[in-house]
C-alpha positions as CSV (number, residue, x, y, z in Angstrom):
1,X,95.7,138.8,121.1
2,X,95.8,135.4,120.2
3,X,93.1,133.1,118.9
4,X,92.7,129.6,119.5
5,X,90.8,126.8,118.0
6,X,90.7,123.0,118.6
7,X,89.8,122.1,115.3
8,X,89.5,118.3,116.4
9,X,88.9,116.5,119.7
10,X,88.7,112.6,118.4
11,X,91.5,110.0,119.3
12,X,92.1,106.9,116.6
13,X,89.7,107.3,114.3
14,X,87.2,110.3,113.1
15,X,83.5,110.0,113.9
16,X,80.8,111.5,112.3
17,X,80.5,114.4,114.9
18,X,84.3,114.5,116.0
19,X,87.2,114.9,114.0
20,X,90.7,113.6,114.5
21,X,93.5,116.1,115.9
22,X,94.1,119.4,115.3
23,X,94.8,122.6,116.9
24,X,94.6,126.3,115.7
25,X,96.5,129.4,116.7
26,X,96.5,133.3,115.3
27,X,98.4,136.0,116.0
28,X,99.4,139.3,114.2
29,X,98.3,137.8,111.2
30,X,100.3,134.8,111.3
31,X,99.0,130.9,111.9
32,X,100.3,128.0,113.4
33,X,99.1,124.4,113.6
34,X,99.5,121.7,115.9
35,X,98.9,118.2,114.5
36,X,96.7,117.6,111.3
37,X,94.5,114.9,111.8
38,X,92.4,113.4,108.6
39,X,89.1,116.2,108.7
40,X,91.3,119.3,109.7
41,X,90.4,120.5,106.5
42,X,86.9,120.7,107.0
43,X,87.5,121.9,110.4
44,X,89.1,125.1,109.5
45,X,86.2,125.6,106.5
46,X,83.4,125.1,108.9
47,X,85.4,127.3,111.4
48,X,85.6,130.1,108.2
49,X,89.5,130.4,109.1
50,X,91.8,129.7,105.9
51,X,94.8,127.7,105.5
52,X,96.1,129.9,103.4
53,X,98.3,131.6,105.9
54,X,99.2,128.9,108.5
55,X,103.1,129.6,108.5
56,X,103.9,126.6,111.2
57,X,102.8,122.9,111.9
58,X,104.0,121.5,114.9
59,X,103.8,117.9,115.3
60,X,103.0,116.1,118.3
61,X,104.0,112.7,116.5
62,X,103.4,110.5,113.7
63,X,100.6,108.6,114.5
64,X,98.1,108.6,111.5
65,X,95.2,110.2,113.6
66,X,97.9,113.6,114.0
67,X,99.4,113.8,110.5
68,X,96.9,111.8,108.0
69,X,95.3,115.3,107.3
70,X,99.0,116.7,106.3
71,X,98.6,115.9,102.3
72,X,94.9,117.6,101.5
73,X,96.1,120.3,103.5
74,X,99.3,120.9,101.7
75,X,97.4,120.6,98.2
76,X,94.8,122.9,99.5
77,X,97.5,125.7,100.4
78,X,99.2,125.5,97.1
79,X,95.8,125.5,95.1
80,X,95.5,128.9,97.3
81,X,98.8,130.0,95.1
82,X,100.3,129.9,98.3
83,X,104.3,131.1,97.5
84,X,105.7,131.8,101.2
85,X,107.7,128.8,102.7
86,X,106.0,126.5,105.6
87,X,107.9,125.3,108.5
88,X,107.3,122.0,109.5
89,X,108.4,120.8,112.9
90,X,108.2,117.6,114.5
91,X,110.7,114.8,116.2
92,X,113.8,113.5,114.2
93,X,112.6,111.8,111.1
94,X,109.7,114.6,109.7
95,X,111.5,115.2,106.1
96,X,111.2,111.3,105.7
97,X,107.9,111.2,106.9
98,X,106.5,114.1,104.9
99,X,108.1,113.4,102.1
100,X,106.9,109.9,102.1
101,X,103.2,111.5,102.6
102,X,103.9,114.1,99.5
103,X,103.7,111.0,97.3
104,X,100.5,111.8,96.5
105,X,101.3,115.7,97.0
106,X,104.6,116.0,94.9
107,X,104.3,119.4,93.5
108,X,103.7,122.3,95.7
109,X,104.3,126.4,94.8
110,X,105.9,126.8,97.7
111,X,109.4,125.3,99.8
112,X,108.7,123.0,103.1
113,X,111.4,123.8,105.8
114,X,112.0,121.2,108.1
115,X,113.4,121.6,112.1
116,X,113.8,118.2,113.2
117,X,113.7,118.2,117.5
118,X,116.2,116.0,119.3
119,X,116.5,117.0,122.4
120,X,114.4,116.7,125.7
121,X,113.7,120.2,125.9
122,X,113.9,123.1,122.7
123,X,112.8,126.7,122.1
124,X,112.4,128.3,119.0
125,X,111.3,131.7,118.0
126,X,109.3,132.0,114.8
127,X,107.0,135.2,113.9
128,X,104.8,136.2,116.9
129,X,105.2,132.6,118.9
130,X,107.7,131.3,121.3
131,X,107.6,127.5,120.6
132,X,109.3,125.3,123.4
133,X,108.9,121.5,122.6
134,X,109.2,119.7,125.4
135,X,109.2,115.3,125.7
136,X,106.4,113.7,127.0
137,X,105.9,109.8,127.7
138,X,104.3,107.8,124.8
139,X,105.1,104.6,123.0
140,X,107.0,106.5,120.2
141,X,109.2,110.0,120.4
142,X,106.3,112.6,121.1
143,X,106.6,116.1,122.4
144,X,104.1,118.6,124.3
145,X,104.3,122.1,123.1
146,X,103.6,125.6,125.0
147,X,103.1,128.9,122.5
148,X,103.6,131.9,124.4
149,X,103.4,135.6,122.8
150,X,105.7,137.4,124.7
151,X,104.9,141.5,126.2
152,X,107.8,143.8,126.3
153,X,107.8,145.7,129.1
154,X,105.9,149.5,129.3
155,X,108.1,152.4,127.4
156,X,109.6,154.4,130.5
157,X,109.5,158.1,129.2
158,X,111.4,159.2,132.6
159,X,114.5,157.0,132.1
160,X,113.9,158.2,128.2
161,X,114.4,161.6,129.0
162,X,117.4,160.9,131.8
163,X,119.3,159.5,129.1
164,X,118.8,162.2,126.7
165,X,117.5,160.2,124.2
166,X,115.7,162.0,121.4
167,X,111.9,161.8,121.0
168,X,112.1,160.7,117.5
169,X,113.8,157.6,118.2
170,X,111.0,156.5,121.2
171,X,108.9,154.5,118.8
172,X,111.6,152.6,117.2
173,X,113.1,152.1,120.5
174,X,110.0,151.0,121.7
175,X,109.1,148.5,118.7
176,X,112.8,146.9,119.2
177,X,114.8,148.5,117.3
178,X,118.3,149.5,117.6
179,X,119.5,152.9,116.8
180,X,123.4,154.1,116.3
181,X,123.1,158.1,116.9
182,X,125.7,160.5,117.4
183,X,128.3,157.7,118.6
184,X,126.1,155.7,121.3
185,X,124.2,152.9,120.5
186,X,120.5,153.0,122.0
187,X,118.5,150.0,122.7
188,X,115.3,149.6,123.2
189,X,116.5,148.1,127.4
190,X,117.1,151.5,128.1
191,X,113.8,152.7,127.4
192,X,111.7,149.7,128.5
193,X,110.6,148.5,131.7
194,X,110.8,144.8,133.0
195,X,109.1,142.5,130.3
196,X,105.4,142.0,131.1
197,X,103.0,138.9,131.4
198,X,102.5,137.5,128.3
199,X,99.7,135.3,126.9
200,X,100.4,130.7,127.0
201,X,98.8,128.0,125.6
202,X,100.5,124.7,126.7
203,X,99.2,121.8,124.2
204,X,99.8,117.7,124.9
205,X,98.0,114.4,123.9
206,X,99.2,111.1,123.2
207,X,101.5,110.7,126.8
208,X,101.6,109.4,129.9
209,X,101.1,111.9,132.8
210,X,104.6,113.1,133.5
211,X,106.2,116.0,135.4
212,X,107.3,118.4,132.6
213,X,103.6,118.9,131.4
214,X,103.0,120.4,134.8
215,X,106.5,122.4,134.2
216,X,105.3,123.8,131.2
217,X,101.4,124.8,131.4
218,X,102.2,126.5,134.8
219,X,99.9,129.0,135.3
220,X,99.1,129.5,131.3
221,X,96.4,131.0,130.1
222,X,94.8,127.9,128.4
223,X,96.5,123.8,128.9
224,X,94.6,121.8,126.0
225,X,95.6,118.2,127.2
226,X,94.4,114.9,126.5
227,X,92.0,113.1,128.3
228,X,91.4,109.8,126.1
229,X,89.4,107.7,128.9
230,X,86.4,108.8,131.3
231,X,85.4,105.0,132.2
232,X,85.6,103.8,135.4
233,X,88.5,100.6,134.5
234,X,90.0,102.4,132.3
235,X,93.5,102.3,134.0
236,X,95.3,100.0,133.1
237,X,94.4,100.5,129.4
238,X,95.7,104.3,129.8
239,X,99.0,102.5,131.1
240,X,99.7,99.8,128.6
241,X,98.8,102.5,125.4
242,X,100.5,105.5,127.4
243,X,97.7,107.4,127.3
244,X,96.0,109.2,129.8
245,X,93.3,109.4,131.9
246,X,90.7,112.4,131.9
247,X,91.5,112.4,136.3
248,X,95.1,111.7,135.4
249,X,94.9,115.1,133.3
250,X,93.1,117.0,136.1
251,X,95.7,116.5,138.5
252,X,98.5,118.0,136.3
253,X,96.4,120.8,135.9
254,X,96.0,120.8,139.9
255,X,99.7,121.4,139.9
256,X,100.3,123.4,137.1
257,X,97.2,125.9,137.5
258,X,95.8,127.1,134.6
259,X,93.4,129.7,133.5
260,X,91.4,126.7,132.2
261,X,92.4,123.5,130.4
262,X,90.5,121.9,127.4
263,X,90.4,118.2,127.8
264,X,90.7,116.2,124.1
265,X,91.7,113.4,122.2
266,X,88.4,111.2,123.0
267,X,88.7,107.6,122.7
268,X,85.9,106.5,120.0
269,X,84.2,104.3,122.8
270,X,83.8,108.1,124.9
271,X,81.1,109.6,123.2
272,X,79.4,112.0,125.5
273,X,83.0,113.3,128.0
274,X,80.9,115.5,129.6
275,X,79.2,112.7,131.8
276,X,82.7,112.9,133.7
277,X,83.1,116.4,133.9
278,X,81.3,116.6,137.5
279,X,84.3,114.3,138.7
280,X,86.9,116.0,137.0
281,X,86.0,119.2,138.1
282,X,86.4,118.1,142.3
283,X,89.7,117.6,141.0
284,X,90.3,120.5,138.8
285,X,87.3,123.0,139.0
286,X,88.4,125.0,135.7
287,X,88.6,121.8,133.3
288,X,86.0,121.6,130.3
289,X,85.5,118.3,127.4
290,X,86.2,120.7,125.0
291,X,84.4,119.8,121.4
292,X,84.9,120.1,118.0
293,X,85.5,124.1,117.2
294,X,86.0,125.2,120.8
295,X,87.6,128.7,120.7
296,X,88.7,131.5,122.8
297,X,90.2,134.4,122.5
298,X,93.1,135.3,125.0
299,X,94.5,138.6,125.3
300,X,97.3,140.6,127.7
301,X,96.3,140.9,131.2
302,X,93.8,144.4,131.5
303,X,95.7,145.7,134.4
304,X,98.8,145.4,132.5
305,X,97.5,147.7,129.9
């Protein structure tokens, strides 16, 4: 299963009901973060999740309103006695960034690890997650990210038994593991069927609407995309700050076709999105304006069980 939570839906600045950007995933124990707007702290307390074990932050960018909340939160982890190293990604300059915001955070318990992305398209494996960071189209270096939790396929006890493979070594076969026995090497492909739908949350904000969003959120689970203007005129403002529209959003999620998306990263000016959710939605039926502490809970497909 993994757990989500859009910690913050605000664009710019914080508001007293809407904090600035910051998204929260769980899985097997492990946490990861995307962005860390100013409030994310008080997001996760009044969500009752800790920070404690967050293991990766992803940036989007280094706008203040998706990294401002970085130094509280790295103080807060180490006043936790916090010892395990954090990974920190982000594009090409985060050490210089971070450790330009750790001026006022110098001394943590525990070692930062830095994977810098430089390329249009990466993938990285870290704990439960697939990360792939993908380039999106804003007025500085910005990436979109998808998490996916992957499924190995089911354990196949008739191939199991056609390869005379002991009993004893289905489990650890089955949980990945690679076994030398008697002079053959068993895997765990010789047990397992073909690798089954996982669970994928695509996340984006701060971009204009560009092909590879679509690429990535196909058919996910959840796509948590920005939506910064509602207005009627709004357009052209969208274009010139390569932001995008919450109709802009909705047709991306028209091609990519998502469980659901989330709509965030509200312009100040938008203060009630969901006066524009009834055009959205002849657009993209399955959208919502997500607010602060929206959560779900996605797990493996049930007939996949």
């Amino acid at each position: 299963m993994l757990d989500i939570c859009l910690l913050g839906t605000g664009g710019m600045m914080p508001l007293p009901y809407r904090f600035l950007t910051a998204m929260m995933a769980r899985c097997e124990g492990s946490n990861l973060l995307i962005d860390c707007g100013e409030g994310t702290q008080v997001a996760l307390k009044k969500k009752g999740w800790s920070p404690k074990p967050i293991d990766v932050i992803c940036f989007t960018h280094y706008h203040a309103d998706h990294i401002s909340g970085l130094p509280g939160l790295l103080l807060t982890m180490g006043n936790a006695e916090r010892t395990e190293p954090l990974i920190l990604i982000g594009p090409k300059g985060l050490e210089k960034v971070v450790s330009a915001l750790r001026t006022i955070a110098p001394e943590l318990p525990f070692p930062l690890r830095f994977i810098e992305l430089s390329q249009p398209r990466e993938q990285l494996k870290i704990g439960p997650y697939l990360i792939d960071a993908y380039k999106v189209n804003h007025n500085v270096t910005c990436y979109g990210y998808t998490v996916s939790i992957l499924r190995k396929g089911r354990f196949d006890v008739t191939r199991a038994n056609e390869q005379q493979i002991p009993q004893r070594f289905w489990s650890r076969l089955q949980k990945g593991e690679t076994i030398e026995h008697e002079g053959r090497t068993l895997t765990p492909d010789m047990v397992l069927g073909p690798e089954r739908r996982g669970i994928k949350v695509a996340y984006c904000t701060d971009t204009r609407p560009v092909p590879v969003i679509a690429e990535y959120a196909r058919e996910a689970d959840l796509l948590i995309c920005e939506g910064m203007y509602g207005e009627d005129g709004k357009e052209s403002k969208a274009r010139e700050y390569k932001h995008m529209t919450m109709y802009e959003a909705a047709r991306l999620a028209d091609k990519a076709q998502p469980k659901e998306m989330w709509l965030t990263h509200y312009s100040p000016s938008l203060t009630k999105p969901e006066e524009f959710m009834d055009a959205v939605r002849k657009i993209f039926p399955r959208t919502k304006a997500a607010k602060d502490g929206y959560t779900a809970e996605l797990e493996f497909d049930s007939d996949e069980k």
